[in-house]
PAVEX-987709 format. One record per atom (N, C-alpha, C): residue number from 0; residue in one letter; x, y, z. Coordinates in nm, 2 decimals. Example, Ala and Ser with C-alpha at 12.3 -4.5 7.8 and 13.67 -1.06 7.14 Angstrom:
residues 2
{num 0; residuo a; c1 1.32; c2 -0.57; c3 0.78}
{num 0; residuo a; c1 1.23; c2 -0.45; c3 0.78}
{num 0; residuo a; c1 1.32; c2 -0.33; c3 0.78}
{num 1; residuo s; c1 1.28; c2 -0.22; c3 0.71}
{num 1; residuo s; c1 1.37; c2 -0.11; c3 0.71}
{num 1; residuo s; c1 1.29; c2 0.00; c3 0.79}
This chain:
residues 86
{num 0; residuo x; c1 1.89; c2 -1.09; c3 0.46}
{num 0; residuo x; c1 1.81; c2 -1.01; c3 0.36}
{num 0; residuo x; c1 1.90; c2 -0.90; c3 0.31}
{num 1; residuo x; c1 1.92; c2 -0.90; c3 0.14}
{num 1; residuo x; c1 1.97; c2 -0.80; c3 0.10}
{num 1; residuo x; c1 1.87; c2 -0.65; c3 0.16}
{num 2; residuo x; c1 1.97; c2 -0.53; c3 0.10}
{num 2; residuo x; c1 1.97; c2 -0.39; c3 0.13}
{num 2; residuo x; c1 1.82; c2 -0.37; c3 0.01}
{num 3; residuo x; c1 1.84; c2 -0.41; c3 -0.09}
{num 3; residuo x; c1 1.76; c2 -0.40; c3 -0.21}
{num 3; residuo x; c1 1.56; c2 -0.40; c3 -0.13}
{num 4; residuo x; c1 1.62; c2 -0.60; c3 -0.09}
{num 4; residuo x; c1 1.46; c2 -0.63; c3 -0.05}
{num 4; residuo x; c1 1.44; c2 -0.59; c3 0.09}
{num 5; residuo x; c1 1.51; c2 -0.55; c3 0.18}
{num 5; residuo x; c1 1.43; c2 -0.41; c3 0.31}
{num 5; residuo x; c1 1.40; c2 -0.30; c3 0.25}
{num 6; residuo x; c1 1.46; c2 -0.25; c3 0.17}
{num 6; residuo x; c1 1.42; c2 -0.11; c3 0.12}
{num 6; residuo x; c1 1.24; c2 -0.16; c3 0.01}
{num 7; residuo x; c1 1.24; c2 -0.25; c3 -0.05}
{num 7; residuo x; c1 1.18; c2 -0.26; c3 -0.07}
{num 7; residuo x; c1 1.03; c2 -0.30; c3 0.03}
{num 8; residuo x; c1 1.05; c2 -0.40; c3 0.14}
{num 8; residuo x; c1 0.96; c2 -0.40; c3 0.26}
{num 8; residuo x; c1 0.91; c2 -0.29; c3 0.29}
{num 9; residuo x; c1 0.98; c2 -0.17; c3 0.32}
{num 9; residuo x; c1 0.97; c2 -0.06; c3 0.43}
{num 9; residuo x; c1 0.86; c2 -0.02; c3 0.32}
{num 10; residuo x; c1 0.90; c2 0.01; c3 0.19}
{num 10; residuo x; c1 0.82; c2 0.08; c3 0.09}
{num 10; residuo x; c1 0.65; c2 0.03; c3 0.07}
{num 11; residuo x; c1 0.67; c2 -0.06; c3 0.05}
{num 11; residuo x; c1 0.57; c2 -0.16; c3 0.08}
{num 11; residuo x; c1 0.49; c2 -0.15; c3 0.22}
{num 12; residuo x; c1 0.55; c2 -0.14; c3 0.29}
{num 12; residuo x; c1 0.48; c2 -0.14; c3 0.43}
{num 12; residuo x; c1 0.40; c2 0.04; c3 0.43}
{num 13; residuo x; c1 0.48; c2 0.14; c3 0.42}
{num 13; residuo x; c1 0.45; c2 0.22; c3 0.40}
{num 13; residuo x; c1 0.34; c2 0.26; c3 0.33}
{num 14; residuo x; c1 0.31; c2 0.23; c3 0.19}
{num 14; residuo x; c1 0.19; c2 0.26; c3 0.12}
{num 14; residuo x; c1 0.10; c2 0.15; c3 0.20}
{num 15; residuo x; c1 0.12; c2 0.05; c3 0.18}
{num 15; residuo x; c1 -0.02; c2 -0.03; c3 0.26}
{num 15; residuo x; c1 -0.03; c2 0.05; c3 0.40}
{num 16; residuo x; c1 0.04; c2 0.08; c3 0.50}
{num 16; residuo x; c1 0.00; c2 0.17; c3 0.61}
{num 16; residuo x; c1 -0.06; c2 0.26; c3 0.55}
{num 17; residuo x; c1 -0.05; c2 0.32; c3 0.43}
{num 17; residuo x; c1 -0.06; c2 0.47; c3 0.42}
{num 17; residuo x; c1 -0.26; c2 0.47; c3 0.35}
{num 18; residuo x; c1 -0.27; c2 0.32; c3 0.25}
{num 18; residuo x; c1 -0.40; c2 0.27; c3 0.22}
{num 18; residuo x; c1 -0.47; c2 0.28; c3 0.31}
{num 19; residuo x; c1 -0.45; c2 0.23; c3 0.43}
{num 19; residuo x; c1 -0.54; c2 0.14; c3 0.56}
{num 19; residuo x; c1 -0.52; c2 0.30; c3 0.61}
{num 20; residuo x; c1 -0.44; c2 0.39; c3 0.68}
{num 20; residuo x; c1 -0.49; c2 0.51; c3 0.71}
{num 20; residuo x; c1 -0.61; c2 0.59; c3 0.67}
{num 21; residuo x; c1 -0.55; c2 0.61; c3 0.52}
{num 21; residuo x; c1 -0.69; c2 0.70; c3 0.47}
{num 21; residuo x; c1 -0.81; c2 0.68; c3 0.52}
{num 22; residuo x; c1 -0.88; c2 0.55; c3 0.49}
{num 22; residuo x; c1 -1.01; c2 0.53; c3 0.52}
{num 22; residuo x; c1 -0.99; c2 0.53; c3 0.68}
{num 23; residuo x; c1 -0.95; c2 0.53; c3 0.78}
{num 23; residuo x; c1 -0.95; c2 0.62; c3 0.90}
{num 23; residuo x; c1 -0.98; c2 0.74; c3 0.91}
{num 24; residuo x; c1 -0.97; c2 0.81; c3 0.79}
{num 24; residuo x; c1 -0.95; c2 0.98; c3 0.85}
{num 24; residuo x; c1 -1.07; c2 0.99; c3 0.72}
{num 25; residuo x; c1 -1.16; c2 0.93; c3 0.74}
{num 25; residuo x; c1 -1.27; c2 0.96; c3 0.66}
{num 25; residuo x; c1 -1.39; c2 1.10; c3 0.65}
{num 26; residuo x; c1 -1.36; c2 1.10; c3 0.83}
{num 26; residuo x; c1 -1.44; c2 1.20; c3 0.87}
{num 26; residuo x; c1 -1.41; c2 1.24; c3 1.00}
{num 27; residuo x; c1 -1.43; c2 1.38; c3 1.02}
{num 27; residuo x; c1 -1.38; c2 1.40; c3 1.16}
{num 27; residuo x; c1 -1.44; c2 1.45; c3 1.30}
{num 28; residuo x; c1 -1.57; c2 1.43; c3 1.23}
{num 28; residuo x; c1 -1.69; c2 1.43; c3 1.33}
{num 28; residuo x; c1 -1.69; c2 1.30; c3 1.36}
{num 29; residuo x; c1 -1.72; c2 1.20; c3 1.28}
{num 29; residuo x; c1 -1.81; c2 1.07; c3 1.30}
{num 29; residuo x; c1 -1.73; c2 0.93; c3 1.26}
{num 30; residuo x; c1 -1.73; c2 0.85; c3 1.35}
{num 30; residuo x; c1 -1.65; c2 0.73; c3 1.37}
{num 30; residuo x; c1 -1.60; c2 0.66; c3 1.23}
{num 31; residuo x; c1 -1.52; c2 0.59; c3 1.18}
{num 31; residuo x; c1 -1.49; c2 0.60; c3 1.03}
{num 31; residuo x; c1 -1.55; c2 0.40; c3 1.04}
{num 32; residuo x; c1 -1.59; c2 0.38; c3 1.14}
{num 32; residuo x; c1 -1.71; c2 0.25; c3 1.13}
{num 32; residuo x; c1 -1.86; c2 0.29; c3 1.11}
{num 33; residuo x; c1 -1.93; c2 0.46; c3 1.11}
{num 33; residuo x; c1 -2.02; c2 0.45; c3 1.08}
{num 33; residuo x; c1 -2.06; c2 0.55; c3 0.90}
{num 34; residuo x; c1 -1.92; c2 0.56; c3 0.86}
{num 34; residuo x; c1 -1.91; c2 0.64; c3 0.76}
{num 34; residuo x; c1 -1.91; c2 0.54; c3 0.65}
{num 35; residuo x; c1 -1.99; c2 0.49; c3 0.53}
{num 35; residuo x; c1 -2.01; c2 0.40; c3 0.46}
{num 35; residuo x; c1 -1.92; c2 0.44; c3 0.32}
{num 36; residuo x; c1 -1.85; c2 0.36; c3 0.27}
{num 36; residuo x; c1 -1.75; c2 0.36; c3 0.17}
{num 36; residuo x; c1 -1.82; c2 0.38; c3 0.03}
{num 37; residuo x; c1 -1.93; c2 0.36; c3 0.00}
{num 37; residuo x; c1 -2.03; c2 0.36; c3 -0.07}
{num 37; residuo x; c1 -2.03; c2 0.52; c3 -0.10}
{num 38; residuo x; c1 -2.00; c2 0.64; c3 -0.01}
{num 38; residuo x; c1 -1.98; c2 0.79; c3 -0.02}
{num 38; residuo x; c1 -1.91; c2 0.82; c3 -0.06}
{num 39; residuo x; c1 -1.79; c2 0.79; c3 -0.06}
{num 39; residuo x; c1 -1.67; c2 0.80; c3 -0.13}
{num 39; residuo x; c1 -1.59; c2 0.73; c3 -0.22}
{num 40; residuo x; c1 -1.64; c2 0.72; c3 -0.36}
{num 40; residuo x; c1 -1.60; c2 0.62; c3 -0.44}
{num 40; residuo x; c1 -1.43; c2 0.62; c3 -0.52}
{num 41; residuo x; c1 -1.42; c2 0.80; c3 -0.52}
{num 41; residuo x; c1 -1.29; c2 0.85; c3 -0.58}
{num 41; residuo x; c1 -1.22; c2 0.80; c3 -0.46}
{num 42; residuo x; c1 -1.23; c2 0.77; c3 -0.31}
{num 42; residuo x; c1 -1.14; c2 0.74; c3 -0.22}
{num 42; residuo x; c1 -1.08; c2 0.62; c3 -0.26}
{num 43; residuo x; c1 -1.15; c2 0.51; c3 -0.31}
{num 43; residuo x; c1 -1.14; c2 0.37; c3 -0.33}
{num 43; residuo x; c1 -1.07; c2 0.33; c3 -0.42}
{num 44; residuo x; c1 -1.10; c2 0.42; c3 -0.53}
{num 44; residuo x; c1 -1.08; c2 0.40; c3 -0.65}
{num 44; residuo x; c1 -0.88; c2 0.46; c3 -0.67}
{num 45; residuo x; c1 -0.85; c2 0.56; c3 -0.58}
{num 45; residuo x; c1 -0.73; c2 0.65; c3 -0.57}
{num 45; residuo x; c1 -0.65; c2 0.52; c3 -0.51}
{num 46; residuo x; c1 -0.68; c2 0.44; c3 -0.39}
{num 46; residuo x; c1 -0.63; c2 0.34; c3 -0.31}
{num 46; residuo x; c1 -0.56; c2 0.26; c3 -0.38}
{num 47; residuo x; c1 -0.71; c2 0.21; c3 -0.47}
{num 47; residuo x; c1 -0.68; c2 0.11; c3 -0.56}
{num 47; residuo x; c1 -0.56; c2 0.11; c3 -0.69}
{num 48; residuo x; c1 -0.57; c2 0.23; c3 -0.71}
{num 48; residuo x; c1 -0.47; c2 0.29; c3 -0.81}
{num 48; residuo x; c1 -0.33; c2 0.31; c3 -0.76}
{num 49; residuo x; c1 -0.31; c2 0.35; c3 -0.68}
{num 49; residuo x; c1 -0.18; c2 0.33; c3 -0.61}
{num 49; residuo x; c1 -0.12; c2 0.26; c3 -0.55}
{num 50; residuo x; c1 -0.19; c2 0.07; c3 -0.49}
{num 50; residuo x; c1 -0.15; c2 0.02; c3 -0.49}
{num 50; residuo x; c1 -0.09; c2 -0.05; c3 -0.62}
{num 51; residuo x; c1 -0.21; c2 -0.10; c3 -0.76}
{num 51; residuo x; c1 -0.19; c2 -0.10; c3 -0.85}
{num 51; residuo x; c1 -0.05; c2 -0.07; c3 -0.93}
{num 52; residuo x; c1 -0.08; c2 0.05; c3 -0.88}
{num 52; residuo x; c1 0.10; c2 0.10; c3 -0.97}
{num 52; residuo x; c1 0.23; c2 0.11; c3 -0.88}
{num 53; residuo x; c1 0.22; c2 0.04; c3 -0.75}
{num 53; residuo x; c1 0.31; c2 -0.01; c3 -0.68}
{num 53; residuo x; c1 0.34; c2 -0.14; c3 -0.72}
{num 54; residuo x; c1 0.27; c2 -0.24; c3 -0.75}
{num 54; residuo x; c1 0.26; c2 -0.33; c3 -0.78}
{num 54; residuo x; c1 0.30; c2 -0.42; c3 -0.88}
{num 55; residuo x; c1 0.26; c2 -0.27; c3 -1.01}
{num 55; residuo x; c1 0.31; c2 -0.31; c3 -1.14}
{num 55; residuo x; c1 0.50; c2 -0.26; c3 -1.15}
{num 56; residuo x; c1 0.48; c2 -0.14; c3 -1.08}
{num 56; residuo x; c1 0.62; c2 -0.12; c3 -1.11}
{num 56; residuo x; c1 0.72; c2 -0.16; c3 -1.04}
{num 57; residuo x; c1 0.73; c2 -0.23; c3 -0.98}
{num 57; residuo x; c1 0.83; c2 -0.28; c3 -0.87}
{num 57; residuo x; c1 0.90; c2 -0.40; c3 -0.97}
{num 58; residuo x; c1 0.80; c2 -0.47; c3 -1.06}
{num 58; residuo x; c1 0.91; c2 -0.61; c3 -1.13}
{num 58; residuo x; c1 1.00; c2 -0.52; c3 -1.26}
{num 59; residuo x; c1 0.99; c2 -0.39; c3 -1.29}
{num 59; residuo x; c1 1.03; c2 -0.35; c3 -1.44}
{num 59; residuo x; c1 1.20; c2 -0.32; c3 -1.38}
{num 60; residuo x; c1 1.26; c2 -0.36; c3 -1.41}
{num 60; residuo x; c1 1.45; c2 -0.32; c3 -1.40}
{num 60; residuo x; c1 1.45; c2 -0.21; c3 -1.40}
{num 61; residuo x; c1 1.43; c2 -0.16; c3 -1.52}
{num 61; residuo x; c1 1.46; c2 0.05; c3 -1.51}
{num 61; residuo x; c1 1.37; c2 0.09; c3 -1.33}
{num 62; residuo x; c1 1.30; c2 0.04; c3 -1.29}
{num 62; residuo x; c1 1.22; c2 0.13; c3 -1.14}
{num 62; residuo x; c1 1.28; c2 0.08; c3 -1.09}
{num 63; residuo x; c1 1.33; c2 -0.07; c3 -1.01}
{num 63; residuo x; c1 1.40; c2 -0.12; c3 -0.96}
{num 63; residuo x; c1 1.58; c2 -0.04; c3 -0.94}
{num 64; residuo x; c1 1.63; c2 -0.04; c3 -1.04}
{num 64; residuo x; c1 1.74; c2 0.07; c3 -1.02}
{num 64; residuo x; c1 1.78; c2 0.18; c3 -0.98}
{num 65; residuo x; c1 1.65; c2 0.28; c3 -1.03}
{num 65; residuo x; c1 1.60; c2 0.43; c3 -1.02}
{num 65; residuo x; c1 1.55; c2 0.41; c3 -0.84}
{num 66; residuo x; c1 1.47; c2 0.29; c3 -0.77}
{num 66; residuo x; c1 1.45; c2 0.36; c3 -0.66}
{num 66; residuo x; c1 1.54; c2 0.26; c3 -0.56}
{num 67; residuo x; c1 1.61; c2 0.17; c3 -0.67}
{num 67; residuo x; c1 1.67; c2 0.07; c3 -0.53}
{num 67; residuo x; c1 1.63; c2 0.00; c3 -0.47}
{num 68; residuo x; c1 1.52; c2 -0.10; c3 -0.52}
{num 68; residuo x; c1 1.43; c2 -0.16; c3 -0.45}
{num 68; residuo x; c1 1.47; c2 -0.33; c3 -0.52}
{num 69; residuo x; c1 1.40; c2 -0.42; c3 -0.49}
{num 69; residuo x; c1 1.36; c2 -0.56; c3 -0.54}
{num 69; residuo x; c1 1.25; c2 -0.64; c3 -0.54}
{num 70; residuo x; c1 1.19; c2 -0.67; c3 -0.58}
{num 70; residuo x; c1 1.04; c2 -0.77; c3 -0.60}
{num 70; residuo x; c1 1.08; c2 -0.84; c3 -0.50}
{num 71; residuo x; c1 0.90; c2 -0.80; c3 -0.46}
{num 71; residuo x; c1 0.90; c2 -0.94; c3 -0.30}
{num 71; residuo x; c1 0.79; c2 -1.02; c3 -0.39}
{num 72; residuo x; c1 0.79; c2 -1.17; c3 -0.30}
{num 72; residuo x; c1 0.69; c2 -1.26; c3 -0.36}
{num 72; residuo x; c1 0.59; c2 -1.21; c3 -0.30}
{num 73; residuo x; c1 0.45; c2 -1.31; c3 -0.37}
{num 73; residuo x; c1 0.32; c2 -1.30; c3 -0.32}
{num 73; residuo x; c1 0.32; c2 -1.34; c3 -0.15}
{num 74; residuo x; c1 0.33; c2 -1.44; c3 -0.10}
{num 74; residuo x; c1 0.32; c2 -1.46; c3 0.01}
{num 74; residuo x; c1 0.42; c2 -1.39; c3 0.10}
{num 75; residuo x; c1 0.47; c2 -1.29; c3 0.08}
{num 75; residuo x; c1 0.54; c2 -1.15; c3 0.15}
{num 75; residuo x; c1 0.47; c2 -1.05; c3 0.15}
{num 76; residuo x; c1 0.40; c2 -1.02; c3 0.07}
{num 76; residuo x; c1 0.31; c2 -0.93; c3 0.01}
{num 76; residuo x; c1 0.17; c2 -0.97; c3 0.13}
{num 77; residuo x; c1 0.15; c2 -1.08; c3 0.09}
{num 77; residuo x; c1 0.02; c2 -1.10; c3 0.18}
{num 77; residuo x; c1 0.04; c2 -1.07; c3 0.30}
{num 78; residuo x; c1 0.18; c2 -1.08; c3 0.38}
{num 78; residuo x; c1 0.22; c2 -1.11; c3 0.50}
{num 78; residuo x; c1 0.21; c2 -0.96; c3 0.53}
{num 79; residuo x; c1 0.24; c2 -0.88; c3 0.45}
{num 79; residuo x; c1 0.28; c2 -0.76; c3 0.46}
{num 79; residuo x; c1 0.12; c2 -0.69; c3 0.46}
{num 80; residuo x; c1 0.06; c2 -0.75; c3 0.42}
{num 80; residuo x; c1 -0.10; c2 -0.68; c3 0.39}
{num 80; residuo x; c1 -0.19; c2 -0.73; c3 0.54}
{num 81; residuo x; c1 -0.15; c2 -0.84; c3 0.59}
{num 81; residuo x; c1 -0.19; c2 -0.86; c3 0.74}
{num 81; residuo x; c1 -0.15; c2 -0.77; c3 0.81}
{num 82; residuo x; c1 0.01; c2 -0.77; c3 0.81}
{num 82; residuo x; c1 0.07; c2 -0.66; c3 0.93}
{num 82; residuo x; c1 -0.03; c2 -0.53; c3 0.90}
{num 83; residuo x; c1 -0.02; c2 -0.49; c3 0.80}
{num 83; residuo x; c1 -0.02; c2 -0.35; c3 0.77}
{num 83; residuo x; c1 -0.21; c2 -0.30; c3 0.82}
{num 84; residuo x; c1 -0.25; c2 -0.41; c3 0.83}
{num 84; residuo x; c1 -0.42; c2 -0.42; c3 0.88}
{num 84; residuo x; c1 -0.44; c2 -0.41; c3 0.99}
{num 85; residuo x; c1 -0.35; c2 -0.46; c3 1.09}
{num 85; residuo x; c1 -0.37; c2 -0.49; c3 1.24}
{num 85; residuo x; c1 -0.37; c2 -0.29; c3 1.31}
């Protein structure tokens, strides 16, 4: 594995850990299995947006250069969206 696509893994791994956190730390009284997502819609919506714009910007060359990174396929991605769930 080039230097490009680990740096790019770690990145990746990171925001998807960092998605799957939030909605853990929902609430700090009450278990974040009985706190309904339905209450927090700007939560979902911020998730979604940031993955989004990880996603778009990773294939453009100018971002790829600027952060050092390389496009992973879809089925790395997925693999990475499992790990990052467990």
């Amino acid at each position: 594995m080039e230097v490009h696509e680990a740096r790019n893994f770690v990145l990746l791994s990171a925001v998807l850990l960092e998605n799957f956190h939030v909605f853990n730390c929902r609430s700090e009284r009450v278990s974040a299995f009985r706190v309904t997502l339905k209450h927090n819609p700007l939560l979902i919506d911020e998730v979604l947006v940031a993955q989004s714009v990880h996603i778009r910007v990773m294939p453009w060359p100018f971002m790829q250069r600027e952060l050092g990174v390389a496009q992973i396929n879809f089925s790395n991605r997925l693999n990475m969206l499992g790990l990052a769930g467990c």
